[in-house]
C-alpha positions as CSV (number, residue, x, y, z in Angstrom):
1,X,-10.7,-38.7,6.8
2,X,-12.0,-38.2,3.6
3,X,-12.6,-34.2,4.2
4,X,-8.7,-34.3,4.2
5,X,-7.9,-35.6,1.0
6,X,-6.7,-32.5,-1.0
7,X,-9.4,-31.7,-4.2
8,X,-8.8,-33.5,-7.4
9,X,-8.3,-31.4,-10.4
10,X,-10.6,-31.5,-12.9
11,X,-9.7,-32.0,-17.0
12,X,-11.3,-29.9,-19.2
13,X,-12.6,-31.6,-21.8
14,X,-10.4,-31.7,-25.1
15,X,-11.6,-28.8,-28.0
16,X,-11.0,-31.3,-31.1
17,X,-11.1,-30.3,-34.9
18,X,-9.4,-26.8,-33.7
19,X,-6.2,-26.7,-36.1
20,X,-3.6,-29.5,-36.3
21,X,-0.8,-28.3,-33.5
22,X,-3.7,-28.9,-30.8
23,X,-3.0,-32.4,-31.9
24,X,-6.7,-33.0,-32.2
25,X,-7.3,-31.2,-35.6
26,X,-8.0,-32.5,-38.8
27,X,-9.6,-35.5,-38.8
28,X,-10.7,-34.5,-35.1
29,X,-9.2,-38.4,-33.7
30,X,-11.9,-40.0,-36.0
31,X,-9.6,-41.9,-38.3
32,X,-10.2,-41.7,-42.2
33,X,-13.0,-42.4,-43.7
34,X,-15.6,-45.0,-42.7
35,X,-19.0,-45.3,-41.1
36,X,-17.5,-44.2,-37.7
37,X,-16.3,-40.4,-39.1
38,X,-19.1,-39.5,-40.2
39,X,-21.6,-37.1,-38.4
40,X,-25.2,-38.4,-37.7
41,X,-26.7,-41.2,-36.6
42,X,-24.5,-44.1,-35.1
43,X,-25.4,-47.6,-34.9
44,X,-28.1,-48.9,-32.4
45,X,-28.0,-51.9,-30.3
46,X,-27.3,-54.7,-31.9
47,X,-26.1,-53.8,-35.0
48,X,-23.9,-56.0,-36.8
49,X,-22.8,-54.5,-39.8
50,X,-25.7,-54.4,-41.8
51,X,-25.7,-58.7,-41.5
52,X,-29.3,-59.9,-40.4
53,X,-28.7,-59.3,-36.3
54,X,-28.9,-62.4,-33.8
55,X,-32.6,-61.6,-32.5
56,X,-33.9,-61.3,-36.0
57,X,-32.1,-65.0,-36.9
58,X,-33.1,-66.9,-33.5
59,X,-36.6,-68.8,-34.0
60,X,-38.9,-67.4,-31.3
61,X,-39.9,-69.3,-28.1
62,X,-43.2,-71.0,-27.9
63,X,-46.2,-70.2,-25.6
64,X,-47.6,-66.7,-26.8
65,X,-44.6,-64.9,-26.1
66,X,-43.8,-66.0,-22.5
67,X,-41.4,-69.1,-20.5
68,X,-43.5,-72.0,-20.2
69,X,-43.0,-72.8,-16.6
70,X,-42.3,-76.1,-15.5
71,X,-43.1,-77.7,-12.4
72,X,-39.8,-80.3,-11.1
73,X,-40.5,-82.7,-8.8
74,X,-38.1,-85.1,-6.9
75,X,-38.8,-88.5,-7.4
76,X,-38.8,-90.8,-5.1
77,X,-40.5,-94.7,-6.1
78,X,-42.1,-97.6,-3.4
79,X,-39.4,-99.6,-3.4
80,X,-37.2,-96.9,-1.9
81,X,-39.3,-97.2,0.7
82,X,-38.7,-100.6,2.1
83,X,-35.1,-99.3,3.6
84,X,-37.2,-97.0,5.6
85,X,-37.9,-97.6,9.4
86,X,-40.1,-95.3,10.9
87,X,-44.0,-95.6,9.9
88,X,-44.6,-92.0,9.3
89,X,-42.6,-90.5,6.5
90,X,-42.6,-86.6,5.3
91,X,-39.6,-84.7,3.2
92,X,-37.5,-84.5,6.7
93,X,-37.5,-88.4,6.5
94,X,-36.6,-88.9,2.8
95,X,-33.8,-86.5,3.2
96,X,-32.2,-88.2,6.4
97,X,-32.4,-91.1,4.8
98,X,-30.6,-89.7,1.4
99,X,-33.8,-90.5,-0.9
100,X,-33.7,-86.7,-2.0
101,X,-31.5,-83.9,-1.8
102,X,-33.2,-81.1,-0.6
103,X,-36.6,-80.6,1.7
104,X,-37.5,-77.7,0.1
105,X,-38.4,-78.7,-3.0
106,X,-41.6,-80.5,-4.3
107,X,-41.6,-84.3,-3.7
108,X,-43.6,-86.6,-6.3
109,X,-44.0,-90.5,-5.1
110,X,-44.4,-93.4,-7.6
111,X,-45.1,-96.5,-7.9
112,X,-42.4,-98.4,-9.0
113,X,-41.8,-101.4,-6.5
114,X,-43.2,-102.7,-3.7
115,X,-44.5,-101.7,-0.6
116,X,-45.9,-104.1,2.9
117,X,-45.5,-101.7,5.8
118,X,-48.5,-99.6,6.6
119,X,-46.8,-96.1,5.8
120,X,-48.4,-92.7,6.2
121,X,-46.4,-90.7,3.6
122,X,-46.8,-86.9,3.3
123,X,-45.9,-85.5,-0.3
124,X,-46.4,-82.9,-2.6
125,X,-47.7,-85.3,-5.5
126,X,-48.3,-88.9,-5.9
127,X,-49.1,-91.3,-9.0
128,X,-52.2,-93.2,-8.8
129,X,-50.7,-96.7,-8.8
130,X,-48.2,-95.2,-5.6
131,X,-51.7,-94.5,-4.0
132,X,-53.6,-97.4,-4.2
133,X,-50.5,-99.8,-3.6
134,X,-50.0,-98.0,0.2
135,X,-54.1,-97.9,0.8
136,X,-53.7,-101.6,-0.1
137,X,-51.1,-102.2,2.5
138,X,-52.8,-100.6,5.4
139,X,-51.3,-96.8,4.7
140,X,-52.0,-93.8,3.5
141,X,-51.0,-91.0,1.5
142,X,-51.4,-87.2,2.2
143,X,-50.8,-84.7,-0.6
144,X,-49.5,-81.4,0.8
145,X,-51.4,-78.2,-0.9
146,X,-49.2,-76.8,-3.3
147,X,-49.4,-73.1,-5.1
């Protein structure tokens, strides 16, 4: 198929500066004057003219040259919990029952609200008030190992 394409010609390239009928002569297509027809170094990357360029002007990021990384949770408080039927309760759970949006990602339980079923509730992270409010009504927590 492609063996019986028939050969594209090649262009030589264009001889400029060689005389003014070649119709590259004189100026040699680098307009008059100016920074750009001149020989020699051109401009690097970045360059804006000789104005202060835009990564010399932006303030610098903090934390010794590197992204602070920041851990997200999804949040999910006791008094969601009450709506909730079943007595043990991981990210499968929560998502079927529309608390968070994705199972995948890390799960943080607070203790906002209420809580009087005996619940055992598998999270990534958990406040201290979230804890001791289900160990007071009969549950438990358990705090998946995160890296």
């Amino acid at each position: 198929m492609l063996n019986q394409l028939p050969k594209a010609t090649q262009h030589k390239k264009k001889r400029v500066g060689r005389g003014t009928p070649t119709g590259k002569g004189k100026t040699a297509g680098r307009g008059v004057k100016g920074q750009h027809s001149r020989n020699g170094k051109k401009n690097y990357f970045g360059f804006e003219g000789g104005q202060t360029r835009l990564a010399k002007r932006t303030p610098r990021l903090k934390g010794m040259g590197r992204r602070q990384v920041k851990t997200v949770y999804q949040v999910v408080n006791l008094s969601q919990l009450s709506h909730i039927e079943v007595n043990i309760v991981d990210k499968t759970v929560l998502r079927a029952a529309g608390l968070i949006a994705n199972a995948d990602q890390l799960v943080k339980l607070l203790g906002n609200g209420e809580i009087k079923a005996a619940l055992t509730i598998t999270v990534d992270a958990a406040s201290v008030s979230a804890i001791s409010k289900i160990e007071k009504s009969g549950g438990k927590v358990v705090l998946l190992a995160s890296n």
